[in-house]
Structures are given as C-alpha cells and as structure tokens.
C-alpha positions as CSV (number, residue, x, y, z in Angstrom):
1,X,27.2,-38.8,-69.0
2,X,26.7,-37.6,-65.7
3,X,29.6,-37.1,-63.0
4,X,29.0,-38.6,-59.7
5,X,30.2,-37.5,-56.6
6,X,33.3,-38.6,-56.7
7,X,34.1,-37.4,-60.1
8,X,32.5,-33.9,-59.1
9,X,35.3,-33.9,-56.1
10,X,38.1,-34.8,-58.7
11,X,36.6,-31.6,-61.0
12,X,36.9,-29.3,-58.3
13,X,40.5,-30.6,-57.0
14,X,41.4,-30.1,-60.5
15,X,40.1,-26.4,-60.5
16,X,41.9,-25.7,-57.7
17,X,45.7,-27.3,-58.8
18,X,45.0,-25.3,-62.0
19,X,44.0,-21.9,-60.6
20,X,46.2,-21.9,-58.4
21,X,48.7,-22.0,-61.1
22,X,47.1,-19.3,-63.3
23,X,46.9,-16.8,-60.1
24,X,50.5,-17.3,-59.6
25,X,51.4,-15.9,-62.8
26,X,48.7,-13.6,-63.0
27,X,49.1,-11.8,-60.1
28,X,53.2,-11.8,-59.7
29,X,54.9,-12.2,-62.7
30,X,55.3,-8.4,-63.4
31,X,55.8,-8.2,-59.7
32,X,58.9,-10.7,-59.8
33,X,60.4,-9.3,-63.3
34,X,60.3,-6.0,-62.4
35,X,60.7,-5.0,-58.9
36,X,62.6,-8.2,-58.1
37,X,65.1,-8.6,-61.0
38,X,64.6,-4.8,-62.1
39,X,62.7,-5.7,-66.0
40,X,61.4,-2.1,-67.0
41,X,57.6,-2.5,-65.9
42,X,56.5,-1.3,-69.6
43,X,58.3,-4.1,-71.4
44,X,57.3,-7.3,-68.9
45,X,53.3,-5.4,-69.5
46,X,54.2,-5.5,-73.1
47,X,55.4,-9.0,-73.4
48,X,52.8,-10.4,-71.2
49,X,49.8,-8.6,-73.6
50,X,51.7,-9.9,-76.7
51,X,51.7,-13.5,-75.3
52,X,48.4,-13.3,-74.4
53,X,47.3,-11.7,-78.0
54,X,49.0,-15.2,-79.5
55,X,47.1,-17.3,-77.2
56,X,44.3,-15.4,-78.6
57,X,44.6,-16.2,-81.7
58,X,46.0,-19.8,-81.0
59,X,42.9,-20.5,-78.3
60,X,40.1,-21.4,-80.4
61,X,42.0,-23.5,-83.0
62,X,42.9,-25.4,-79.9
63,X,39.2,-25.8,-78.8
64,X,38.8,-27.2,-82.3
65,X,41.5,-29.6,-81.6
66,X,39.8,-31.4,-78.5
67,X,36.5,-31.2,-80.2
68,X,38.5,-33.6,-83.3
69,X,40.1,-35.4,-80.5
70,X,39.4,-38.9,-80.5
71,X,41.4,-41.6,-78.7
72,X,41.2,-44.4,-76.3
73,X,41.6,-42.2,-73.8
74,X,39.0,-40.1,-74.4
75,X,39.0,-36.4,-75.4
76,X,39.5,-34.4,-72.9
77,X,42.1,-36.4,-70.5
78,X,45.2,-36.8,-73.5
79,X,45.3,-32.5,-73.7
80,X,44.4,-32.6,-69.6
81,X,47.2,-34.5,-68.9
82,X,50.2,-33.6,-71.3
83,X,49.4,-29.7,-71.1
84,X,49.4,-29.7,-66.7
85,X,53.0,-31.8,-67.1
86,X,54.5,-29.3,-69.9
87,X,52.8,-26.6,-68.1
88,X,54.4,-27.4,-64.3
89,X,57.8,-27.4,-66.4
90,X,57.7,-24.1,-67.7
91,X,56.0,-22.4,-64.2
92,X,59.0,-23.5,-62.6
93,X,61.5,-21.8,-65.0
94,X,59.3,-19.1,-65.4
95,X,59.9,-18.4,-61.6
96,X,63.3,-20.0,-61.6
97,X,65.0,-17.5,-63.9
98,X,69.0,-17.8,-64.2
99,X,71.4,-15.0,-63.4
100,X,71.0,-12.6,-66.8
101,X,71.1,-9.6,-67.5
102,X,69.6,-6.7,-69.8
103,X,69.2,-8.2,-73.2
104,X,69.6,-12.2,-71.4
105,X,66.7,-11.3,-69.2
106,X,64.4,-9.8,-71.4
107,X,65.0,-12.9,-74.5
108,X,64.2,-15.6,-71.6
109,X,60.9,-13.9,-70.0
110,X,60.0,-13.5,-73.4
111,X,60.3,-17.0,-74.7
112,X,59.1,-18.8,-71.3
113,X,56.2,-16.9,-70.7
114,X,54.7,-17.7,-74.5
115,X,55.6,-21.1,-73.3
116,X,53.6,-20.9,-70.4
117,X,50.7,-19.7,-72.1
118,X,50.9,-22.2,-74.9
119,X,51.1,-25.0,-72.4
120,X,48.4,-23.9,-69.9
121,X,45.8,-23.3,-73.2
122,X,46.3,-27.0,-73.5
123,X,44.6,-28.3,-70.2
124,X,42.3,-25.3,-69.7
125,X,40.3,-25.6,-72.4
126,X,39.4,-29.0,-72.3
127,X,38.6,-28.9,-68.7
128,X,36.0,-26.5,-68.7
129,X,34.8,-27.8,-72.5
130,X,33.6,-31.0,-70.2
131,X,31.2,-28.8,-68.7
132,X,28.1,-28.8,-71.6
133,X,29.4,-32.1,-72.9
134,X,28.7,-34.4,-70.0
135,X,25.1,-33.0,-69.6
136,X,22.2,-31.0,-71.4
137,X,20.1,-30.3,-68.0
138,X,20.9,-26.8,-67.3
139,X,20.5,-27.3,-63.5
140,X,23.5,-29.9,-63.7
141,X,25.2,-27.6,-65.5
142,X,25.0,-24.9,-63.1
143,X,25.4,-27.1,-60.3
144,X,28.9,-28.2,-61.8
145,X,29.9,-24.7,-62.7
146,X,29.7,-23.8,-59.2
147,X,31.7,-26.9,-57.8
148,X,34.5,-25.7,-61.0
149,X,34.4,-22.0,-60.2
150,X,34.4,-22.5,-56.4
151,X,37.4,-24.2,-56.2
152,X,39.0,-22.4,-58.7
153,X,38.2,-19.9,-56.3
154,X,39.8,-21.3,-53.6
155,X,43.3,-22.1,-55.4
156,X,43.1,-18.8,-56.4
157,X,42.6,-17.5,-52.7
158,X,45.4,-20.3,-51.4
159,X,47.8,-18.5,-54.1
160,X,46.5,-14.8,-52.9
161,X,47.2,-15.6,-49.4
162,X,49.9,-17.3,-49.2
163,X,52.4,-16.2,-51.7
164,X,54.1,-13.6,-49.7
165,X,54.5,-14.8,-46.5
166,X,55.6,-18.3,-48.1
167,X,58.3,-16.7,-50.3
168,X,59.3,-14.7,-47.3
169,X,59.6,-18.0,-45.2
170,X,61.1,-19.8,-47.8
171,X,63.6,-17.6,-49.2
172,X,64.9,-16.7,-45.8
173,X,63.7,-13.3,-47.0
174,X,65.3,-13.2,-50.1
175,X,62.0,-12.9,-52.4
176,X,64.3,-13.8,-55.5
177,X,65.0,-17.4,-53.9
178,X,61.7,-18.0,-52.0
179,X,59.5,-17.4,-55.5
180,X,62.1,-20.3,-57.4
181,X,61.3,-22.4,-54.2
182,X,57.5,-21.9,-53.9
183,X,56.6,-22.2,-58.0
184,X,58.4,-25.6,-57.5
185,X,55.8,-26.4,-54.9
186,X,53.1,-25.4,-56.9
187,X,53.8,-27.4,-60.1
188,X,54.1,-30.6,-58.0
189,X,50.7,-30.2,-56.5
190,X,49.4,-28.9,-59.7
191,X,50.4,-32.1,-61.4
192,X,49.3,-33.7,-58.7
193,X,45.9,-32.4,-58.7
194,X,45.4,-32.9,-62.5
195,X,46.8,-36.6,-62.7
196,X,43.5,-37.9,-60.1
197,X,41.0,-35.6,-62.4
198,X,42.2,-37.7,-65.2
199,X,42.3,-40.9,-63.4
200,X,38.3,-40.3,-62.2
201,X,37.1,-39.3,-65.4
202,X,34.8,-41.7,-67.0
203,X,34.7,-40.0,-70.8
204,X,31.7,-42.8,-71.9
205,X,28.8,-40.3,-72.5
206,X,27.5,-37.5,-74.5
207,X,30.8,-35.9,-75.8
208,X,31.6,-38.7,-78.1
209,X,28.6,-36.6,-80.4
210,X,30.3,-33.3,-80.3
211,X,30.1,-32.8,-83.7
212,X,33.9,-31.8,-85.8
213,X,33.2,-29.2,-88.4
214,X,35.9,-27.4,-90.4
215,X,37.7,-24.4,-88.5
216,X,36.1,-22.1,-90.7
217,X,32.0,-23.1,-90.0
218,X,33.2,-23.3,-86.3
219,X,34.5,-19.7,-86.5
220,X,31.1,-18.4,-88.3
221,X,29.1,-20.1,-85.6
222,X,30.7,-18.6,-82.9
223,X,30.7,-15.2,-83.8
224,X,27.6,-15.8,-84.9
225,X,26.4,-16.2,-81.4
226,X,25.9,-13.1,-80.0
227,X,25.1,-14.5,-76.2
228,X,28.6,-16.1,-76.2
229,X,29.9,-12.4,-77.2
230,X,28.3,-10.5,-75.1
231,X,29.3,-13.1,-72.7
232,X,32.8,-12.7,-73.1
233,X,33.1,-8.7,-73.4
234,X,31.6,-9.0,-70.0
235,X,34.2,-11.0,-68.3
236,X,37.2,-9.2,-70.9
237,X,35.7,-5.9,-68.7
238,X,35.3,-7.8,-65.5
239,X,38.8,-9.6,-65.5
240,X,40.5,-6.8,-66.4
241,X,39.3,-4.3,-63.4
242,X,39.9,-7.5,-61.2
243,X,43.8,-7.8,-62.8
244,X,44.7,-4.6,-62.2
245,X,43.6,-4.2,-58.8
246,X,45.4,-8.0,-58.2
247,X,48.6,-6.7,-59.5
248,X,48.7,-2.8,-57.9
249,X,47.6,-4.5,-54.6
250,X,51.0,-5.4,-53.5
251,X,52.9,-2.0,-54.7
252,X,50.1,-0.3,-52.7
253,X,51.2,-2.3,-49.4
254,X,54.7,-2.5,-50.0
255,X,55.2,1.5,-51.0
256,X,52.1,2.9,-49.5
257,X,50.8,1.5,-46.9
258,X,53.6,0.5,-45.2
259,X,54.1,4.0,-44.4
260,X,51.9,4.0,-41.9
261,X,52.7,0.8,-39.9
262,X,55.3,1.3,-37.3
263,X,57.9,-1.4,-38.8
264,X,57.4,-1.0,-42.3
265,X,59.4,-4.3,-43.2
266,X,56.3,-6.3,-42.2
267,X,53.9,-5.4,-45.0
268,X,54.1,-8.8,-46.2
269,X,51.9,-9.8,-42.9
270,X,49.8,-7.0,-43.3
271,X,49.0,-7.8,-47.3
272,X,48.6,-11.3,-46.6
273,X,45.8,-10.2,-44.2
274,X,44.0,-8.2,-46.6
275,X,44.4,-10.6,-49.3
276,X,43.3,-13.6,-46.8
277,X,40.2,-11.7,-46.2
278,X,39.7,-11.2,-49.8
279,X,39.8,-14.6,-50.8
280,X,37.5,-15.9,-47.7
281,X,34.8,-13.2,-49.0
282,X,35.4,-14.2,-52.7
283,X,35.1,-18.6,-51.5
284,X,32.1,-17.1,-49.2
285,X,30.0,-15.2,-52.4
286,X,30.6,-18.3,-54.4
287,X,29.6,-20.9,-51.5
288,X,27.2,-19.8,-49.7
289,X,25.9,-15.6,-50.9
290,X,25.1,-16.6,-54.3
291,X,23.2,-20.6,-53.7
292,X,21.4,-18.1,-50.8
293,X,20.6,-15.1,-53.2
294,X,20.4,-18.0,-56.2
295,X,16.8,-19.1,-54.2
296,X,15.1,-15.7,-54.4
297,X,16.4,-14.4,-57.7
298,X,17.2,-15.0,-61.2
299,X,20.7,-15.3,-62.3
300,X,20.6,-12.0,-64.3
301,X,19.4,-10.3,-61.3
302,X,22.2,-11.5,-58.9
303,X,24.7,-10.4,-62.1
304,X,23.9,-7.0,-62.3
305,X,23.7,-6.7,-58.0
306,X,27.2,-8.0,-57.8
307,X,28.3,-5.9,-60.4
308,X,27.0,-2.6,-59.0
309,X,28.4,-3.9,-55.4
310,X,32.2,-4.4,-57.0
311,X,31.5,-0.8,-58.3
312,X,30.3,0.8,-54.8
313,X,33.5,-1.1,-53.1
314,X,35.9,0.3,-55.8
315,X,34.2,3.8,-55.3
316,X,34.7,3.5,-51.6
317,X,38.3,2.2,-52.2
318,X,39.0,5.3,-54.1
319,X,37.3,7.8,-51.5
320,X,39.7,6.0,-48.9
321,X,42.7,6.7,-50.8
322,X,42.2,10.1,-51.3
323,X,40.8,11.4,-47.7
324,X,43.5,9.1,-46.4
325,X,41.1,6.5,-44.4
326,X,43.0,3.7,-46.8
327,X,45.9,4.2,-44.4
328,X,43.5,2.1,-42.1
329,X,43.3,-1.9,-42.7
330,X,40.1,-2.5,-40.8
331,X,38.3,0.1,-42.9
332,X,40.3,-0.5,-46.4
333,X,38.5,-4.0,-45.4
334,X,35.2,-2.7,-46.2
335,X,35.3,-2.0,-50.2
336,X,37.8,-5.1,-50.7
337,X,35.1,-7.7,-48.6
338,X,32.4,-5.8,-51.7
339,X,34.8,-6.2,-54.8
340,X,36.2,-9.5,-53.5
341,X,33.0,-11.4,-52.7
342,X,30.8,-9.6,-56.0
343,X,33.7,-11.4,-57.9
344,X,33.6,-14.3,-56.1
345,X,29.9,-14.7,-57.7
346,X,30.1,-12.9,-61.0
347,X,32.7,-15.4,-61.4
348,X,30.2,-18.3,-61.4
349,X,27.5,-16.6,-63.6
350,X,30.1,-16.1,-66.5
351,X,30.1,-20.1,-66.7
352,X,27.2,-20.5,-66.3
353,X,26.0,-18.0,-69.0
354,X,28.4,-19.5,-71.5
355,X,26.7,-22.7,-71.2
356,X,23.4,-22.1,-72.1
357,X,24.9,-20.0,-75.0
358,X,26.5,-23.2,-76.2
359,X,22.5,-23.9,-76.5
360,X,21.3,-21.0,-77.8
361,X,24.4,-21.3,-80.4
362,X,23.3,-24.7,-81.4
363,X,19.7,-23.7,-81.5
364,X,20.6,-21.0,-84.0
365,X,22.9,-23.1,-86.0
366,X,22.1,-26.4,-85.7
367,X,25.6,-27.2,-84.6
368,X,27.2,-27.4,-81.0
369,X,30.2,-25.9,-80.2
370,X,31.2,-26.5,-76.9
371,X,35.4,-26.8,-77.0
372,X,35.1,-23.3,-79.2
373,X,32.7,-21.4,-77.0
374,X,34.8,-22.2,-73.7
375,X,38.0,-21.7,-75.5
376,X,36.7,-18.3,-75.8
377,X,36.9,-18.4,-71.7
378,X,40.5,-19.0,-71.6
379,X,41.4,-16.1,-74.6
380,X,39.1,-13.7,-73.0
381,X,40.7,-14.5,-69.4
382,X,44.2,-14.6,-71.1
383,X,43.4,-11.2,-73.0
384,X,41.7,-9.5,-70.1
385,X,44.8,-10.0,-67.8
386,X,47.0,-9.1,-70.3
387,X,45.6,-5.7,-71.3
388,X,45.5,-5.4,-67.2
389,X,49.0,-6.2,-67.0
390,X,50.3,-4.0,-69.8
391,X,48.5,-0.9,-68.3
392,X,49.6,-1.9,-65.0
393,X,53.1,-1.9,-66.2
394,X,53.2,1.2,-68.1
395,X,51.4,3.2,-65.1
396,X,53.8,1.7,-62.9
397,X,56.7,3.6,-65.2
398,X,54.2,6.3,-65.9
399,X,53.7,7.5,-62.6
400,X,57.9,6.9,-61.7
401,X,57.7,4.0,-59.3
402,X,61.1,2.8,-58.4
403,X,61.2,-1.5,-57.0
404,X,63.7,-2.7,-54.8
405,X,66.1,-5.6,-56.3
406,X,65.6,-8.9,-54.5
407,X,64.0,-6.5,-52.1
408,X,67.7,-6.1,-50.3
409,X,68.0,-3.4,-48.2
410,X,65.0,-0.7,-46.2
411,X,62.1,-0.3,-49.1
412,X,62.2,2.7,-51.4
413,X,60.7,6.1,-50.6
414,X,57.7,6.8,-53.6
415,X,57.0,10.6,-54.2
416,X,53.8,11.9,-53.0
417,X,52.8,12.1,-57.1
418,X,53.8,8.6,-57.4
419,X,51.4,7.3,-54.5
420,X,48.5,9.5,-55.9
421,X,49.0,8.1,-59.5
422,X,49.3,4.4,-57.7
423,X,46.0,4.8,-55.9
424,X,44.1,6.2,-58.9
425,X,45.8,3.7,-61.3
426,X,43.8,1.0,-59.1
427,X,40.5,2.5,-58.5
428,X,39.8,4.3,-61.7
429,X,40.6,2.1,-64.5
430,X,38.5,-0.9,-62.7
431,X,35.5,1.6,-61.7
432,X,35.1,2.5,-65.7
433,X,35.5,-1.4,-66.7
434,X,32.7,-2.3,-64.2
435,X,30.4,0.4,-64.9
436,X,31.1,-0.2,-68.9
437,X,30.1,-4.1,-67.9
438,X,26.8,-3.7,-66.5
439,X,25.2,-1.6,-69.2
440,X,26.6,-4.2,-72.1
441,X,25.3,-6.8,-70.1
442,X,22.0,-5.0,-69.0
443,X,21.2,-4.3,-73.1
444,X,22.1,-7.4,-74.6
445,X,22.2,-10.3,-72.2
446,X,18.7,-12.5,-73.1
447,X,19.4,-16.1,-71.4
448,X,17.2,-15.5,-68.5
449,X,16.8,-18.8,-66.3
450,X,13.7,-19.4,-68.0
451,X,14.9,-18.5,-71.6
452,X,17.8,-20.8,-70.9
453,X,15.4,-23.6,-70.0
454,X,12.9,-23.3,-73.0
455,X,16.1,-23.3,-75.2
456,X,17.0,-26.9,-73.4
457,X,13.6,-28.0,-73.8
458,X,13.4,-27.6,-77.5
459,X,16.9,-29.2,-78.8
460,X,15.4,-31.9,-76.4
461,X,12.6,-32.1,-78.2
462,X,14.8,-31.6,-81.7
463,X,17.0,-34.6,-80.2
464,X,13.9,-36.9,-80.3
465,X,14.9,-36.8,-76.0
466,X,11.7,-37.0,-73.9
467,X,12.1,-36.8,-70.1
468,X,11.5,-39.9,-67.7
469,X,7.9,-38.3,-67.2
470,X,7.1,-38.6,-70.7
471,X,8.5,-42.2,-70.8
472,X,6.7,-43.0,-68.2
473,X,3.6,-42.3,-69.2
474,X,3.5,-43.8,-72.5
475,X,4.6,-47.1,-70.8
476,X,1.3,-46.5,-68.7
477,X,-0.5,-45.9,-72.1
C-alpha cells in the first residue's frame, strides 16, 4: 500500500495532535509538580524515570501486539484509536490535579502518570509501525518520515510556544488553573486529530504480511540487529541532551534571566520568544535545511553535521552563560537557532535510519519486524526523557533551587551558586551526550543511502518482486 496525498496529510495531522501531546508532558510536568504544587523535584524525576523504565519494558510486548493484531479494522487503527481517547483522559487529570497534599499528591502523580505512559504507548507505536509496512521503496519511506517527523515537529513547536503565554491567559495568571484549562484543550484537538488519521487510513496493503512470531524469536531478532541498536543509543543520547535543555529552559528564564529585564514578571513573553524561535528553526531544518542539504549529501553526512552544529550551539550556550552575554536574548538566539534547527533534522534521520534497519534486520533474519523495531522508538524516547527528567529534578534540588507555588506573589531570588549550577546543569550534561553520539554513530552506523538501497534491492529480489522496468521488458520479450 501506498498513501496518497490525502492520507499523507491525515499522517502528518496525526503527528502533530500526538506530539503536541508528548511535548506537553515532556517538557512541563516536573515544571507543574514541582514549582507549581511544590512536589520535591527529586521524587517527580524519580517517578517520571520509573514510569518510563515500565514502559520500557512494557513497549516492545506492545509492538508485538499490533504486529498479532488482526481485525476488520485493520491493525493499526483499533490501538490508534482507543489509546489517543484513553490517553486525552488521563492528560487532562494529569494536568487537572485535585487539591492534595504531601502523601495525596505524591500517590496521584504517581499512578496518573504510569497511566499516561501506558496509554500513549498504545497509539504511538502503531503509528509510526505504519511507516515500513505500507511500503518497501526506501525513497517513500523517507519521504513519509519527513511528512511524520515534520509535523511532529510542528506540534511540538505549537506546545513549545505557546504553553506559557496560553496558561498565563487562561489562568488569569494563575499557572495552577490556566495548565487544567489548556491540557483540556489539547486532548480535544488531540482526539480530534487522531479520529481523521483513522478515518483516511486505507489498511488494504502490505501489512497484512507482517509476519507474528513468538515474543521470544522477536526479542532475539531485534537485539540481534545491531543497526536498530546503534540506532537507538543514538537518539537515547540525543533525546536526552534535548530533554534536559527543554525542561531547565524555563527555570533559566523565570530565575535567571528575568533578572536582567526591567519588569521581571514578563518572562513568560520573553521565553515564549525564545522558544518561538526555536521551534520555527527546528520546523525550518526539517522543511526546508535538510530536503536542501538532502540533494548534495548523503544522509550520514548531514547526521554527523547536525550533530557537531547542536554541539557548537551548546558550547556557545555555555560560553554565554558564563561571560554573562546569556543575559542578552538576541545573542542567547544564536546557539538555540544551532541546537534547535540540528534537532529539527537529526530528528528525521533517526526515522529514517530505523527503517532501513527493519531491512537490514530482515535481511539478517529472514524475518521482518517492523511494530518491534519502532516500538524501540517510543521506549528509547520514553527512557531518554526520563533519565533527562530525573537528572533534571535532582540538579534542580542539588544545586538548592526554591519554585514559587501557583507562582503567587514577586518570583524567588536564586543564589548566585544556584544560577551557576542551573546554567551548567543545561549545557554540560547535553554537550557530553552529543559528543558521546557522534562517535557511536561515526563507528558503527553502516546503512549508507546506497547500502540501504542494495539491502531493498535484494529482499526484492528474495520476494520474487521485480520493478515495472523489469516487467516491462519481459512483456516486450
């Protein structure tokens, strides 16, 4: 099967209505537990890397569920459709949290946010699992990568934006109300969003072949295919320097930078600026820098340049922070337009080199594991933000940061310590990732463009497939 236009549109409104769901709890749940409703930053890190730990563990057995999945629905749309409704259910409570305390508190974050993770597993992996099952030509494959990844992009950005200034608006400044108000907005259009991807959907083609092996041979062959892991370390390192920056960004404006600005009460503007800018560079890298760069050079190539570019913006992120020039926005601009837009792209090559390892795994092992391979996406993603989160948290009560309860009242003074700490915290960490990321990738990675296309080529030829060329001229013969 092959999506048509209009089914390529439905993918990518799909992408966005989901991602903009993931960056909401990504990037502001330890922000709303802890310096909202005043959670100890350590435990809401903890809890957040233990829930993601269990969706690690629970995250392939569910890519081995789709790939047994077989209805008259199809098998993607039945896990599409029920995990966006549970999943808009629990964002809202996760968001919407009651009037507890202490122990109360702690016992309901805890239980809604494995909730959340449990629910979201169960439309994520199918959606990108559609990927290497509706086609085997790679360039189709990459083509609807980039549609998937840009818009994912761009409900990211919409969430990166937004967020503040919305909450501000809609909470009459009252961050504690406007969060409750805005996660109910996003469920509905998540929902939304998800309901027309399953209605264009036509599930008649290749994936009715994926073959169903027992959890145990599907396990073998994926670890068995070392693209796919190499794959993932590299967006596990990647993820995780782009978490922690997401999630130190806003103390940074609200305790740091607002310092400098003559009313500091109006950092919300001011982050919002940044983070606007940031997510235009990010949809601009994926739109139009890497199908530019994609003409002149191979798709390793463009990896390893964006990868040394997030590095040099990170570097010139922490040289800013420490002369001081970070107190400026248009040049604190500078290294986020580098990290932003290199992520922007890298972003698109990691699904795009997970699936031509799904050939490569099934030219090793004669058996094709799509729904396991990109459930690997979602635990890697899921692990990588957790690990960011957890450090983030226990930084955040490492280096003595005090938050401001339903931010009521002129913001709290940090110690000069505690700014230095914050500023290394989200330079450092991410610079180390990065650097750790290209020299994994740059000593294992194989699945060159061409590489990836003589591996298509011969399970063609293995399929008994010829191409319309071939037919064509054995009809002449």
């Amino acid at each position: 099967m092959k999506f048509t236009k209009k089914q390529t549109a439905a993918y990518g409104l799909g992408a966005i209505g989901k991602d903009m769901v993931y960056a909401l709890s990504a990037s502001f749940v330890m922000y709303y537990y802890q310096d909202i409703l005043g959670l100890s930053a350590t435990f809401v890190g903890a809890i957040l890397m233990i829930a993601r730990i269990f969706d690690a563990a629970n995250d392939p057995f569910m890519g081995v569920l789709v790939a047994k999945t077989n209805t008259k629905w199809g098998k993607f749309r039945p896990w599409l459709f029920s995990g966006t409704v549970l999943n808009a259910f629990v964002l809202f409570a996760l968001f919407a949290a009651p009037n507890l305390q202490g122990t109360g508190l702690m016992i309901f974050f805890s239980v809604v946010y494995i909730l959340w993770g449990v629910t979201y597993t169960m439309m994520d992996i199918p959606y990108w699992s559609m990927i290497p099952a509706v086609t085997d030509n790679p360039k189709d494959r990459e083509n609807l990568s980039v549609v998937g990844r840009t818009c994912a992009g761009i409900g990211n950005a919409i969430i990166t934006i937004g967020t503040m200034i919305i909450v501000k608006i809609l909470g009459n400044g009252n961050e504690r109300v406007g969060f409750k108000w805005f996660a109910l907005i996003v469920a509905v259009i998540f929902i939304i969003t998800e309901v027309i991807l399953c209605r264009s959907i036509d599930e008649s083609g290749r994936e009715e072949s994926m073959e169903t092996t027992s959890v145990g041979e599907m396990f073998r062959s994926l670890f068995a295919n070392d693209q796919a892991m190499v794959t993932v370390l590299t967006i596990v390192l990647i993820n995780c320097a782009l978490y922690i920056t997401s999630n130190l960004i806003i103390y940074f404006f609200k305790y740091d930078f607002s310092q400098s600005l003559m009313n500091p009460s109006t950092w919300q503007e001011t982050y919002t600026l940044f983070t606007s800018v940031g997510g235009a560079s990010q949809i601009l890298g994926m739109m139009l820098v890497y199908p530019l760069l994609r003409k002149f050079l191979g798709n390793s190539q463009i990896f390893k340049i964006c990868l040394i570019s997030a590095i040099t913006g990170y570097a010139l992120l922490l040289i800013g922070c420490l002369t001081g020039l970070a107190n400026s926005l248009p040049l604190l601009l500078i290294p986020g337009v580098l990290v932003f837009l290199s992520n922007g792209i890298l972003t698109v090559l990691t699904t795009v080199f997970l699936t031509s390892s799904v050939d490569y795994g099934e030219l090793k092992s004669g058996h094709r594991e799509e729904s396991v391979i990109f459930s690997m996406q979602t635990l890697v993603v899921k692990a990588a933000s957790g690990l960011a989160v957890f450090l983030t948290g226990l930084g955040i009560d490492l280096i003595g940061l005090k938050g401001n309860s339903d931010s009521v009242g002129e913001i709290v003074r940090q110690s000069a310590g505690t700014l230095t700490g914050l500023r290394l915290l989200m330079t450092v960490i991410p610079i180390c990732g990065l650097i750790t990321a290209f020299f994994v990738f740059r000593k294992h990675f194989i699945l060159t463009d061409e590489k990836a296309n003589e591996i298509a080529e011969e399970l063609k030829a293995r399929r008994g497939e010829v191409s319309d060329e071939a037919e064509l001229e054995t009809d002449n013969g």
